[in-house]
N, C-alpha and C positions, 0 to 999 in steps of 0.2 A: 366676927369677921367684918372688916371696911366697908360699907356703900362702893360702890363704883365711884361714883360723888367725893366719897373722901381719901382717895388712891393717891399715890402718888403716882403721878403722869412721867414717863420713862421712854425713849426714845431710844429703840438700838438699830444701830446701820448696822448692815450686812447678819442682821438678823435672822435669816436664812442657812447661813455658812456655819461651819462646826463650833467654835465657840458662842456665834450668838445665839446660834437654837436650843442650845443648852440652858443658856442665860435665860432665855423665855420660859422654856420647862420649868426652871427655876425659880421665876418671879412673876408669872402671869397670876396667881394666885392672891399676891399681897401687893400688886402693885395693876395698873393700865399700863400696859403697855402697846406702843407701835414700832412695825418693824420697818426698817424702809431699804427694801434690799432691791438690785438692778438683776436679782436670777442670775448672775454671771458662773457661780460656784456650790449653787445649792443640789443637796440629794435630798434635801428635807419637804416630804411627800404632803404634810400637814399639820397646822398647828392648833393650838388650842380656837376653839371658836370664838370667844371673847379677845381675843388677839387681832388689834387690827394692821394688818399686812399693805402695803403701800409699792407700787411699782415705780420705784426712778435712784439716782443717781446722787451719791452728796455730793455733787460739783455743782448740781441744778440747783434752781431757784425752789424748787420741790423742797430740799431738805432745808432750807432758811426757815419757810413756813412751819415746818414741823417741828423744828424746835422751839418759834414761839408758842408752839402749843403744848408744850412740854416742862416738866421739872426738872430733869436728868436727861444727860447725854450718855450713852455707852459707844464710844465711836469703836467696834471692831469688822468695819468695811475696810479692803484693802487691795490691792494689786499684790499676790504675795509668794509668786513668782519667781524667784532670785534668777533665774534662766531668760525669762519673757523681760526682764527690768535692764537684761544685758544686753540685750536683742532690741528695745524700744526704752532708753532710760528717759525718752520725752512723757512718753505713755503714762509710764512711772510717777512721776513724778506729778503730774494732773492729777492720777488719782489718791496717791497717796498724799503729796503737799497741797496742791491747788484744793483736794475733797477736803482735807481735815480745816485750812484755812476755810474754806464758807462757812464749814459748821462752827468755828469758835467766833467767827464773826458774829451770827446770828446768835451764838448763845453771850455775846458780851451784848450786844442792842437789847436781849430778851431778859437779861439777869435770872441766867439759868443756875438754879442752886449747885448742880454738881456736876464737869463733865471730866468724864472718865477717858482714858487714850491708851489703845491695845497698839503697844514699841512690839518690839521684838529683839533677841538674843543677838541679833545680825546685826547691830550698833555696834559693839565691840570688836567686829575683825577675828582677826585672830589671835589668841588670848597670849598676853604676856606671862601671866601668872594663874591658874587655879585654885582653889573656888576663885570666881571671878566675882569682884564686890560692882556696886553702882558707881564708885568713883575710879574702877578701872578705866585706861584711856579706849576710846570710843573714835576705833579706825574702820570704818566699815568696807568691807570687799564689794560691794558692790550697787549700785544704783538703787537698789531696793532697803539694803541699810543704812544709806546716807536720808533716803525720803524718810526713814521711819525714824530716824536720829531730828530730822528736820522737824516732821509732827510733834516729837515732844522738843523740842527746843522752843516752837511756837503755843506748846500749851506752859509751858514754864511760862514764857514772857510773858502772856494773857494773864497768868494770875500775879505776877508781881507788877504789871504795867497798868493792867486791869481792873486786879480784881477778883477773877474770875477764879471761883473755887474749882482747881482740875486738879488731875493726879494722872498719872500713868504705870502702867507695866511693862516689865522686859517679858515675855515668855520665852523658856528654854523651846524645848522636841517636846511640844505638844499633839500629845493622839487620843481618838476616839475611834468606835465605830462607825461614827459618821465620816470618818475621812476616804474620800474615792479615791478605792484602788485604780480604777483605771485614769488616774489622774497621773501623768506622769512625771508630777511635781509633786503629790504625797510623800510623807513620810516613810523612812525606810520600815517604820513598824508593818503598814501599808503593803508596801512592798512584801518582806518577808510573810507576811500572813496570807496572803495571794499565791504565796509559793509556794505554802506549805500546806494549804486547800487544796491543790491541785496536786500534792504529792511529789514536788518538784525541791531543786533544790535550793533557799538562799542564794541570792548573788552579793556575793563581798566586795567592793572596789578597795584595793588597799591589802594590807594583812592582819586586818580585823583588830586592831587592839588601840584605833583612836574610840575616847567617850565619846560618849554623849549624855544628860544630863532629860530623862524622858519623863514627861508630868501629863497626870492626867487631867482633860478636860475637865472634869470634876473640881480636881483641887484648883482647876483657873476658876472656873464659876465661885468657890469660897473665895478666891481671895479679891475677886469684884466686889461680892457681897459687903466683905468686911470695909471695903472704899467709898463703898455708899454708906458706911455705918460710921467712918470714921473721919470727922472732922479736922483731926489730926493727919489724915492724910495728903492732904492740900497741899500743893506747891510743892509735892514729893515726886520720885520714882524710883518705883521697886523690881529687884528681877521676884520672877516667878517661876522656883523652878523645885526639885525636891532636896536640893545640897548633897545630892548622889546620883554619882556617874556608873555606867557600865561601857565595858566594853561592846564593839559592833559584833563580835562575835560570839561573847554573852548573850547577847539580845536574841541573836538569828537561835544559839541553840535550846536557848530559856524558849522559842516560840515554837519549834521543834518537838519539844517535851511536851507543851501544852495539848499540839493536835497530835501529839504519838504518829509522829513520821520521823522510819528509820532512814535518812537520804545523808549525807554528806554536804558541807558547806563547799561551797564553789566560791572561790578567789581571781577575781579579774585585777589587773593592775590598776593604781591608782588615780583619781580623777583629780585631774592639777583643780588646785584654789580650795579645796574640800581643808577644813579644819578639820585638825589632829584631837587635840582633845579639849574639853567642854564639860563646863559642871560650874552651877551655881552656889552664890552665897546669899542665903535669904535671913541673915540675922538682921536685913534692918525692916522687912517683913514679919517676922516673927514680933522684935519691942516694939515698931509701933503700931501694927495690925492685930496680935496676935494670932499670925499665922501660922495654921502648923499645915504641912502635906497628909494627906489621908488615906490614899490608893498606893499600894505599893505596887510598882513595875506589873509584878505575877499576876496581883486581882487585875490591873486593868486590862492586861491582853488575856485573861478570863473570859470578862464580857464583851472580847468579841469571838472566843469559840463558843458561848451561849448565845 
């Protein structure tokens, strides 16, 4: 195993929050890692002790610093919000454009070997077509998919302008058990599993039969992993998602089955601007990552009735 001394040095924003504390789980091991999270979204109680944890903001002069002490970027700090981003699209836009610009700044002055950019699914709008590829047009619904369309647009330019070896990710409806249910921006996994602890019923907006396209936190950590392994990923963006959709009303009874509650789906009418349906195409993940999905739907709403 590596000296501390011979690690590679790794910087993950928002380290704290559900995809980056997984990333730590996952690489505090073979790597040093520091987290630099502002507490904004964290339920994560504790982390490895060799983990050094940092309080502040990547808009501060805090996170410049810390990437010149670093080899790797994993920027997944974000305002992620779609509701709060419509409500303050200024907000928005600081933390997602203004945070990701200081960090690439700092990492093109610091000639940082590899930084990484967690997009999201919310670039595309609302889809023309199904599976939705990376070179689908990229209309985004709202203040929040235009900032995270913006971040990678500025890590594209940083590596062809620059230099600067980056990559990025779309992620579909990514869930863990780290995701707070009483967040009222969680995912509907979130939701329905809340509901069904309590013995209560799913709430449907709609008549249950737009996708969605649901990936587990797990298969996101693989497929970071593989972006730090592969050189070939550079100056790319991939979606991240498992190339299978279900319906919302699959979901709610598949989650049903799992905690053996006999209730009924409850149907409210539909929430204007909600996409209808959703589902990724990860063939250009798969040739040049060799990415494959490894949690199906069922295991991962599993381990959260474990």
């Amino acid at each position: 195993m590596p000296t501390q001394n011979d690690m590679q040095k790794i910087l993950i924003t928002g380290g704290l929050g559900q995809v980056g504390s997984y990333l730590v789980d996952a690489l505090h091991e073979k790597a040093k890692i520091t987290v630099l999270d502002n507490y904004s979204s964290t339920t994560r109680e504790a982390v490895p002790p060799e983990v050094n944890v940092i309080k502040g903001d990547v808009k501060d002069r805090i996170a410049a610093d810390l990437v010149n002490q670093n080899d790797v970027v994993i920027h997944t700090a974000a305002q992620i919000s779609v509701t709060a981003s419509m409500k303050d699209p200024l907000f928005d836009a600081q933390n997602n454009v203004f945070g990701t610009l200081n960090l690439l700044e700092a990492a093109r002055r610091f000639s940082i070997s590899k930084f990484i950019y967690i997009s999201s699914a919310a670039v595309y709008g609302d889809p023309i077509e199904v599976p939705i590829t990376e070179s689908h047009p990229q209309d985004p619904l709202s203040p929040y998919g235009v900032s995270k369309l913006s971040g990678e647009k500025y890590c594209m330019m940083y590596h062809k302008a620059f230099g600067l070896p980056s990559c990025c990710i779309r992620p579909f409806n990514i869930y863990s058990p780290r995701q707070d249910p009483g967040n009222p921006y969680s995912g509907v996994i979130s939701r329905f599993i809340e509901k069904a602890r309590a013995g209560q019923s799913p709430v449907i907006f709609g008549d249950g039969t737009q996708t969605r396209d649901f990936i587990s936190v797990h298969d996101i950590v693989d497929i970071i992993t593989l972006l730090l392994e592969k050189e070939d990923a550079n100056g790319h963006v991939f979606n991240a998602g498992t190339g299978n959709s279900i319906t919302v009303s699959e979901l709610a009874n598949m989650v049903l089955d799992i905690f053996d509650v006999d209730v009924p789906v409850q149907y409210m009418p539909e929430r204007p601007g909600d996409i209808k349906y959703s589902c990724s195409d990860i063939s250009k993940a798969r040739k040049t990552l060799g990415f494959e999905p490894k949690v199906s739907l069922r295991e991962g709403l599993m381990e959260f009735a474990e």
